[in-house]
N, C-alpha and C positions, 0 to 999 in steps of 0.2 A: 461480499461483493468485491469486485478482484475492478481494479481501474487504472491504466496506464495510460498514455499518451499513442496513439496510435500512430502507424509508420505508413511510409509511402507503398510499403508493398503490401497492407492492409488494404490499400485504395484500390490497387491495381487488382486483388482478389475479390473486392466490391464490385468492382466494374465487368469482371470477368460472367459473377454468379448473375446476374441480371441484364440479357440480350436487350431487350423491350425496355429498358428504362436508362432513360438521357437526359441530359439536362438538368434540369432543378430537379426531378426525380432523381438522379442519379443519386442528388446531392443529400436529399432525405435514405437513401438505401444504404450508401455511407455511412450515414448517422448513424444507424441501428448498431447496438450491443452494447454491454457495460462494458469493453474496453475501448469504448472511443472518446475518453477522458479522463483527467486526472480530477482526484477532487481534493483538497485540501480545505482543512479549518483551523481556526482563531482557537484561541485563549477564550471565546463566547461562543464557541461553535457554530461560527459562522461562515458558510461556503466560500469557498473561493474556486473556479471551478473554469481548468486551462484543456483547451484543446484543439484542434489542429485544423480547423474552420470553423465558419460561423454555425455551418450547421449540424456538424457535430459537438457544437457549446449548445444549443437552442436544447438539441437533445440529452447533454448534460443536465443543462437546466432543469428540464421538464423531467427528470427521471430524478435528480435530488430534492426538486421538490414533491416527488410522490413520497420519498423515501422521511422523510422530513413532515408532510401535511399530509399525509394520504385524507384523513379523516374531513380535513378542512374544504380540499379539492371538493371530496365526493360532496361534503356538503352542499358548497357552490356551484356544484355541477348540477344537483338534482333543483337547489331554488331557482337556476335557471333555465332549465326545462319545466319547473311545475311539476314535480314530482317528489318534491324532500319527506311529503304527507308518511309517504308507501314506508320510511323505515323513524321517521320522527315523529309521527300520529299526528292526531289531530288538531294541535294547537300549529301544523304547518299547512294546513289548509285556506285560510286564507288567502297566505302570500303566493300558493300554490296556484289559488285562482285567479289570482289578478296576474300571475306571470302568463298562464293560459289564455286570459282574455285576452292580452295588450300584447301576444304574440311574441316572445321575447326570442325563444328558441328557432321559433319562424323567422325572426330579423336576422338572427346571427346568420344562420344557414343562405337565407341572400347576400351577407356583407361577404359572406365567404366565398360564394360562387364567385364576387364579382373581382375580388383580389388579384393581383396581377402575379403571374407565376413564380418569381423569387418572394416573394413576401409569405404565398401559400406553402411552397414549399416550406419554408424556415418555419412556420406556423407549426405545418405538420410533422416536423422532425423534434420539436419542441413534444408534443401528443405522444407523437414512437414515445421519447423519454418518461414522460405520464406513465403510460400503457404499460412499458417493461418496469417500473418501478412499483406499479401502483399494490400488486398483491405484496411484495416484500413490507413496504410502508406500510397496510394491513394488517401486518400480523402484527407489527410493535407497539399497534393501538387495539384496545381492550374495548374500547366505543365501538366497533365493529361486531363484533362477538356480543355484545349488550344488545344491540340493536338488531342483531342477527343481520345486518345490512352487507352484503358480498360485491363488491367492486366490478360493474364491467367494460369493457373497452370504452375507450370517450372516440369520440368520432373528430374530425378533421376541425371542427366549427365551433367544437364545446369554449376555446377559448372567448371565443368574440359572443357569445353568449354569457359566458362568469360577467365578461366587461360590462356589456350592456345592463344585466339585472345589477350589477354594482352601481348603475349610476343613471339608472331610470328614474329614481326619483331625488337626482342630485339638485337637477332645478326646480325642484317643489313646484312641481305644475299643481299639486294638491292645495296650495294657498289659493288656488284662485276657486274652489269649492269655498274656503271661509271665505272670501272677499263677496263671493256671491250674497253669501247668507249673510253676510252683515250689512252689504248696498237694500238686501229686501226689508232688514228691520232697521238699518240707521238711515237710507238712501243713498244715493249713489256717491254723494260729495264725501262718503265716509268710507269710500270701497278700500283706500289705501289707511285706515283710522291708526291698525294693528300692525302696521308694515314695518318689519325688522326683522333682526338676524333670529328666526324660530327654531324649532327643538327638529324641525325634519330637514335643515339647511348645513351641507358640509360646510366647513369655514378651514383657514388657516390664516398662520401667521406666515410673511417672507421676509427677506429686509436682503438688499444689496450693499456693501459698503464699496466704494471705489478705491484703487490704491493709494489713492493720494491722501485718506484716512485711516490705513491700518501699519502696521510698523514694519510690513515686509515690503509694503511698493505696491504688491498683488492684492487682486481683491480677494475679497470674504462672501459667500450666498448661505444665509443659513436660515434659518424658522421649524414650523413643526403645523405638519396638517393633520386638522382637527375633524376626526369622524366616529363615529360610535365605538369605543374600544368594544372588541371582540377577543375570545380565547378559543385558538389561537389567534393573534394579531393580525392586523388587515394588510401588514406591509412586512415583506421579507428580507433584511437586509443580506447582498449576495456582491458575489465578483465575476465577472464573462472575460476568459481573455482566452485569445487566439493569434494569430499572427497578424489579424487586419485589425485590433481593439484589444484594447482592456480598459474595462468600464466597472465601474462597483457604483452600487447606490439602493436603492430599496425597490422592490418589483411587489407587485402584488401577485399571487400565490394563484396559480393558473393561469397567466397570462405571461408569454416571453419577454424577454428584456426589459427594460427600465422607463418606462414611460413617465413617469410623473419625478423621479429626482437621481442625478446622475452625474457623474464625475469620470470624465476620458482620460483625466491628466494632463492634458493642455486645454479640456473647455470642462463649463460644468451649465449644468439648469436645474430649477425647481419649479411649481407651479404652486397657486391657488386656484379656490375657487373664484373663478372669475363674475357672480352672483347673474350673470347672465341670464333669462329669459327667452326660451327657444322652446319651448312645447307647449301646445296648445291644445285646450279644449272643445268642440264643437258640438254643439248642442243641436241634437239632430231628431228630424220629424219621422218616424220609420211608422209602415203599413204593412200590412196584408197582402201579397202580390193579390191581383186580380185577378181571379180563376187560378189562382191556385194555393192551396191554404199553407203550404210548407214552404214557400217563396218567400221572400222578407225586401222591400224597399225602401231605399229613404229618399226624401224630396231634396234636390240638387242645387248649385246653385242657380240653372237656367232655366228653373221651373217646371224640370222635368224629373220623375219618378226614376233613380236610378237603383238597378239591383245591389241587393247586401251580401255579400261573402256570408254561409251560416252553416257549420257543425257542431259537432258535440263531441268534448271530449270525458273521459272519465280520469277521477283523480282517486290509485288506489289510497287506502289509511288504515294504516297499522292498526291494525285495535277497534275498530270500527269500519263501517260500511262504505262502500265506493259513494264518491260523491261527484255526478256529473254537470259538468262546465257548458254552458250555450256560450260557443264564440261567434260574435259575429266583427265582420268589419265592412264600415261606407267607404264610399274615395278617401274620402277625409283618413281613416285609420281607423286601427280596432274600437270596437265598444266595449269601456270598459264601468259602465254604470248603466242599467236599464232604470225607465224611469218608474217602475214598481219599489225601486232600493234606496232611493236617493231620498224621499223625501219634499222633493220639491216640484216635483213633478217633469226630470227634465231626461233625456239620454245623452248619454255624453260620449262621444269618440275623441281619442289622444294622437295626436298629429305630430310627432318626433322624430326628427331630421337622420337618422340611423336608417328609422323604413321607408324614408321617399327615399333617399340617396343610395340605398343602398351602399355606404360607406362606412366605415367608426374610423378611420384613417388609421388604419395597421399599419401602413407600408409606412408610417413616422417612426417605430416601435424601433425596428433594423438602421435605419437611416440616424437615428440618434447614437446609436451605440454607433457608429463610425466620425460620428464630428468630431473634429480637430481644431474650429472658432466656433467662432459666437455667428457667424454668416452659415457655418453649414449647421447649426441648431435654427437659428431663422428659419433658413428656405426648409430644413423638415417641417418645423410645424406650420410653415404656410399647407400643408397636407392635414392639420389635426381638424379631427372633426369632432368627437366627444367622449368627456364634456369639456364644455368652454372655461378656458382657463385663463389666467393671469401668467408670464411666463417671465422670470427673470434668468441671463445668463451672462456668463463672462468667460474671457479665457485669459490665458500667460502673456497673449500678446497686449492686452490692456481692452482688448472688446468690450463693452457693455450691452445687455440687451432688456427692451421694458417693453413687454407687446400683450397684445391677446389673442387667442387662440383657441377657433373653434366654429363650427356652422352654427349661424345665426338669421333665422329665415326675415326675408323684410315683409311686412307683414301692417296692418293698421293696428294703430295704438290699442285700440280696445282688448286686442285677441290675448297681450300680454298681462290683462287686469283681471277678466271672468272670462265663464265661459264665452262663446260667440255663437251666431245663430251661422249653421250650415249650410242653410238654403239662400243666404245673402251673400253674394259675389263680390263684395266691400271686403269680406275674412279675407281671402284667399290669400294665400302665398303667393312674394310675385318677384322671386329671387334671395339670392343672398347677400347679408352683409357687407361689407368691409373689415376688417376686426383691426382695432386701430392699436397703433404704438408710438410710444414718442421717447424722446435722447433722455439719458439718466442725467440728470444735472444733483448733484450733492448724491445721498443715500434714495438709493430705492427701494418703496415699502410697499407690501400688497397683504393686508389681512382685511378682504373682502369690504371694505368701506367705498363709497363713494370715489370715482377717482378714473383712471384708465377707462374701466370699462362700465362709466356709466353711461352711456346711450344704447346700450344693450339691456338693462336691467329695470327692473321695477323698486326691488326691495334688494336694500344692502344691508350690512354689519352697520351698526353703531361706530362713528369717527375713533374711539375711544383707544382700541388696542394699537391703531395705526398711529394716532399720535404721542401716545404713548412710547412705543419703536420710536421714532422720530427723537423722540426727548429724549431718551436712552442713547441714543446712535451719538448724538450731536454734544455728549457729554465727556470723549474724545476722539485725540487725532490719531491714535493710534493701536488702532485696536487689533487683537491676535486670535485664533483661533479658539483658547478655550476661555478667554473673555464672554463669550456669546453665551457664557450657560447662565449671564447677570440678566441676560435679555429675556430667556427662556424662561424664567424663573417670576421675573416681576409680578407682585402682587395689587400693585395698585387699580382700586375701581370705581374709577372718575364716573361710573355709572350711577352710585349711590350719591353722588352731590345734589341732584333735582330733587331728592326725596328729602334728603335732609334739608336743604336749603328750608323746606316747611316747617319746620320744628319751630326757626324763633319766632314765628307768628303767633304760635298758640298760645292763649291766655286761658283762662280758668284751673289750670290742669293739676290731679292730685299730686299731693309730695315726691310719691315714685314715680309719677310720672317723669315732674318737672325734674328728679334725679337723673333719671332714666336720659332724657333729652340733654344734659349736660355732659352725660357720658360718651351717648353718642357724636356732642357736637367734636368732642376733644379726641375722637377717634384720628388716626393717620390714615383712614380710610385702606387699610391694604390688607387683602384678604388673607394673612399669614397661616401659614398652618398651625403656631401656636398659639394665635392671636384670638384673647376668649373678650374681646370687643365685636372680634368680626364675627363669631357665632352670634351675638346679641343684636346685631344689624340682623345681620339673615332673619333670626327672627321676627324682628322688627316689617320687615319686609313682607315676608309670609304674610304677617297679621295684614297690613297693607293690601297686600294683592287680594287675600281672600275678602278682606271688606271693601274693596271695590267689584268683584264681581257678585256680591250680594245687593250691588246698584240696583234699582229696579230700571234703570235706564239699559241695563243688560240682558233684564228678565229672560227676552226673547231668544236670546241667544246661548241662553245655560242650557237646555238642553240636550241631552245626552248622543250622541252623534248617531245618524243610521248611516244604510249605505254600507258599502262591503269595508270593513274591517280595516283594513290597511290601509286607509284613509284617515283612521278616527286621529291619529297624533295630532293633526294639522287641525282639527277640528272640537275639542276640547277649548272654554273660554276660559278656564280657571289659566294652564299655561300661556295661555296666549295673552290673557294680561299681564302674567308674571315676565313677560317676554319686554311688551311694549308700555310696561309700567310709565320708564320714563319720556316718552311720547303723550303716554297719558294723563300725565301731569301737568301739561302746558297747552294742549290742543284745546283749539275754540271752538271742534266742533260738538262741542257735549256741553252745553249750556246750563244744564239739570244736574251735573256733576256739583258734587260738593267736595273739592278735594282735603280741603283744609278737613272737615268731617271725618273724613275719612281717616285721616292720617291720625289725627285727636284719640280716633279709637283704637285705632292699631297701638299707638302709645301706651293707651291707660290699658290694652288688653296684656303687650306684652312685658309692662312695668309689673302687672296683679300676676302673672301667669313665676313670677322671680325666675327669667333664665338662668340655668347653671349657668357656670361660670367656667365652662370647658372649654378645652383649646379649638381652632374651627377643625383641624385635623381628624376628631374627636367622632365629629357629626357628618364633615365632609369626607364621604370613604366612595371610595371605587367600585364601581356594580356594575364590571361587563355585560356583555351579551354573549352567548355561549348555547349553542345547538342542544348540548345537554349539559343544564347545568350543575355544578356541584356544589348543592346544601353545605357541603363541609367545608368550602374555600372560604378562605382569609384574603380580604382586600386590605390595600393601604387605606391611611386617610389621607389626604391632602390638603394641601394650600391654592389660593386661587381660586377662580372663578368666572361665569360667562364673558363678563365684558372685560378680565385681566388678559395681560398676553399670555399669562400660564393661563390659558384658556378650559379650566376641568369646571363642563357644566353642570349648574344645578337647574331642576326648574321650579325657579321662583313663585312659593305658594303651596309647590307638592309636595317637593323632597330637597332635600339638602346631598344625597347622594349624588355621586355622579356616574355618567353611564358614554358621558362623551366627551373626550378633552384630547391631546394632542396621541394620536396615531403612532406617531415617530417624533425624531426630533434630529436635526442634521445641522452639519457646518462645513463647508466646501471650503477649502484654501484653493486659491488659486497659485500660491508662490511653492507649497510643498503640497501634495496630495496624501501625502503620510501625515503631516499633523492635522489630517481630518478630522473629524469627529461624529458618533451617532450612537440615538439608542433609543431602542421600542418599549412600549410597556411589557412584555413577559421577557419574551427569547426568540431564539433562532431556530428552536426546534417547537413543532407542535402536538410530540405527542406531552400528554399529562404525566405528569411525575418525574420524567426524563430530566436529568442534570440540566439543560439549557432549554429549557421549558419557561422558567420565571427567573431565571439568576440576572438580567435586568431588570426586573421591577422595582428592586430597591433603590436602584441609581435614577431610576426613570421618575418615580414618586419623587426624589428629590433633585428635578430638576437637572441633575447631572449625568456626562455621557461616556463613551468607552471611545478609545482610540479604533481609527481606520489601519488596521494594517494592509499595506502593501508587500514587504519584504519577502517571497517566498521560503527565505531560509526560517523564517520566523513561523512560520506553519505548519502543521501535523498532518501531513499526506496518510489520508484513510485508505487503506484496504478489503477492510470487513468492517460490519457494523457489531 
């Protein structure tokens, strides 16, 4: 692959070959070819990638990351169309169906009609890059050839499709499936019983320091957002420069620019989840049209019979038989539960602010990579639409910003808790939010707790990691950029105190019990990776969680879940106690609970059971997610855990592995943007085996990160691969 920087009398031969295209078009027909960029990498083989406008970088982009993820793209390209089945077989059927149902590929294709013409262009010169990249990157992955799976052109819209299936179910509208089914067997007073940060909820940590606490003047933005580690990794660390920008930060891999953390050099932002509440389920009455049997309606809200949108799609599967999809959709939004599947006799359409607006606020994407303060990252994301975020930012001039950011429909309290009844004109949507922000005063922290953006939300993270940050922050006045790997790293989990606090109660209890309980009282509580206490906690807990969901007060709810598949995570009691353990240990609304019982037994089970005495690293190891995975791979083990700010979760009761903890991990200097810092769990590169595939995972297991280079002389201008 041959890549230079392109000349002005290349523009002027662009413009010449194409009469019929002007404008933003012009500007994507420019883009095309591998010499309209240079690309240069790191010491981590990590892009950096200059060229001579925006949309000739877009198409950089998109073309190094074919060459780089081809396998991962096509992945995310086929889960969101509803098609990954046809070269992944059958175990992608499910997810296959629910993309079909709930219309994913059908949203994107409207947000993209609706784009306004520089944003569409820059989209689509991003795709050219895909497109001409995407068979080279093919051939250097061997999952290709395994799958017999053949790459073909992506279309204009595929972007804003990856986005969407990324983060349809970021708001767990699926919690409000459990909340239902526990308001029918505990009542309604208990619909919030289980409410905390659960196994289907992205979370992160962020933390702002102001200058006037770090030892340059400037500020610091750093944290690490936590989402199910994948291989390859969900976030590609990259550099864009051009003559209007040079922006490096992490991008998510089929989608252009830097949307979620980024650094211009004189401004920077990051976001969380903002635990926000915007999708809604509506539980709808659907008939038989009258006179006519292949017609379908549902009752409205005005008491009239309105018609259902209804086809059929077919979903091929490797290895097996086509399997066909009944989609339908009410006003309300697609149906994504008939009520033959659920169980409870109900059908359920999904109401997500993407399909009414027809918007995901792309034109933020472009407008980010040009901010120069902390005012023009503002006024972008007054444009962001989803998902709803927490947004922290700052620049060189001393800015700070602490806002949120995202479509939040206003809506009656109910609609946020369970489903709602469809034909009651009380649901309805009846506008949008505000998304509120307020002045940083000391450090600002956002890992998903209560706070900013609680009048948006139903269920948050536990206080715990964010006070924790806080305690950390406030420990000096001067703190530097690679100080923040002390913060990354903390093991402490102020979640285990409500449990243990039970121990000095217990009387009767055998020898090793009462050994056992002196051990754990004299613990430092901190999940270390060496630390073969914190293995015998975990234990300890398991035993716990599983002898509370052996409650008979739970009976009803054990269960094994129905209903289409990709629902069940949310829908499992054993995780979902191991989750809201310590809610559960103080709540009056379970009267019939015996906690102290409980705990007695968990004791004397796991004092008789003699836990080894291994480090937690040991038992706590790393279990990606990966499209096809490899029996032969070696994961780390780690330190930490759900409620630490080294956030690697377990879930409590099941496993002691973990499958979700911090994504990336970043640190923004506002005083120099070279003494930055980052690093992902593998690498920079996606395919398997390849030199920078996993050569961060070592630094990443322990907590620590790799320098941001800027310096072009310090980089290796690629030619050929």
């Amino acid at each position: 692959m041959s890549v230079s920087l392109v000349t002005n009398a290349d523009d002027a031969d662009a413009n010449a070959t194409g009469s019929e295209t002007t404008g933003a078009d012009a500007s994507v027909a420019r883009a095309s070819g591998a010499d309209a960029f240079e690309l240069y990498r790191d010491d981590w083989g990590i892009p950096h990638l200059r060229a001579a406008d925006a949309h000739r970088l877009a198409y950089a982009q998109g073309r190094t990351t074919a060459l780089d993820r081809a396998w991962q793209l096509e992945v995310e390209r086929h889960r969101a169309q509803g098609s990954s089945a046809a070269f992944l077989g059958p175990e992608s059927v499910a997810w296959d169906g629910f993309a079909r149902r709930s219309r994913l590929a059908d949203t994107a294709r409207r947000c993209h009609e609706a784009l306004d013409p520089d944003t569409a262009a820059w989209v689509r010169a991003y795709v050219d890059g895909v497109n001409d990249g995407l068979a080279e990157g093919a051939a250097r992955d061997e999952r290709f050839a395994r799958t017999g799976h053949t790459p073909t052109p992506w279309e204009p819209w595929v972007p804003l499709a990856i986005w969407i299936a990324t983060h349809i179910l970021f708001a767990g509208f699926a919690t409000k499936l459990w909340r239902e089914r526990v308001a029918r067997v505990l009542g309604d007073e208990a619909v919030t019983l289980f409410a905390t940060d659960g196994p289907g909820t992205a979370g992160s940590n962020g933390w702002l320091v102001p200058g006037d606490r770090t030892a340059t003047g400037s500020a610091i933005i750093a944290g690490d957002p936590h989402r199910f580690i994948e291989d390859p990794g969900v976030y590609q660390q990259i550099r864009l420069s051009c003559p209007e920008y040079d922006v490096l930060g992490l991008a998510v891999p089929g989608i252009p620019g830097l949307g979620h953390f980024g650094h211009t050099g004189s401004a920077a932002w990051a976001i969380t989840n903002a635990m926000s509440d915007y999708q809604d389920l509506y539980a709808e009455q659907l008939r038989t049209a009258p006179g006519d049997p292949d017609a379908i309606e549902a009752l409205g809200p005005d008491g009239a019979w309105e018609p259902v949108a209804r086809h059929i799609e077919t979903i091929i599967v490797a290895g097996a038989d086509p399997v066909e999809v009944e989609v339908l959709e009410t006003a309300r939004g697609p149906v994504i539960i008939r009520d033959e599947t659920d169980g409870g006799g109900q059908t359920l359409a999904l109401r997500y602010p993407p399909r009414v607006r027809r918007d995901l606020g792309f034109a933020v994407l472009p407008a980010l990579l040009r901010a120069r303060t902390v005012a023009d990252i503002d006024r972008a994301f007054d444009g962001w639409a989803e998902p709803v975020n927490v947004v922290h930012a700052a620049d060189t001039e001393g800015g700070l910003l602490h806002r949120v950011a995202g479509a939040v429909p206003l809506r009656h309290r109910a609609n946020r808790l369970r489903p709602v009844p469809a034909w009651d004109p009380q649901y309805a949507w009846q506008g949008w939010a505000e998304t509120p922000a307020e002045p940083v005063q000391g450090f600002a922290v956002m890992a998903n707790a209560r706070g900013i953006a609680s009048p948006l939300g139903v269920e948050f993270a536990p206080p715990h990691r964010a006070n924790r940050i806080r305690e950390l922050l406030s420990g000096s006045a001067d703190w530097t950029p690679g100080a923040m790997a002390d913060v990354h790293r903390d093991t402490r989990l102020a979640s285990a105190e409500p449990l243990l606090a039970l121990l000095p109660g217990l009387d009767g209890l055998s020898p090793e019990a009462a050994a056992l309980r002196t051990r754990l009282l004299a613990w430092d509580r901190h999940m270390a990776a060496g630390s073969t206490d914190a293995t015998v906690f975990s234990a300890f807990r398991t035993a716990t969680v599983r002898s509370f969901a052996a409650d008979p007060v739970f009976a009803a709810l054990a269960d094994a879940p129905c209903g289409p598949e990709v629902f069940h995570p949310w829908l499992y009691l054993l995780p979902k106690i191991g989750y809201a353990l310590e809610g559960l240990l103080t709540t009056t609304l379970l009267p019939g609970l015996d906690r102290a019982a409980h705990v007695r037994s968990a004791l004397e089970e796991t004092a008789a059971a003699a836990c080894p005495d291994a480090p937690w690293s040991q038992v706590h190891r790393l279990a990606p997610w990966s499209a096809l995975p490899d029996p032969e791979a070696e994961w780390p083990g780690l330190g930490g855990d759900h409620d630490c700010v080294n956030a690697t979760s377990t879930v409590p009761g099941f496993t002691d592995l973990t499958a979700r903890a911090s994504s990336a991990r970043y640190v923004w200097d506002l005083a120099r943007r070279e003494d930055s810092l980052w690093v992902v769990p593998l690498g920079a590169d996606g395919v398997t085996g390849s030199p920078h595939h996993r050569d961060q995972l070592p630094l990443w297991a322990q907590c620590e990160l790799v320098p941001v280079v800027t310096d072009w002389t310090r980089l290796t201008k690629e030619t050929s691969r």
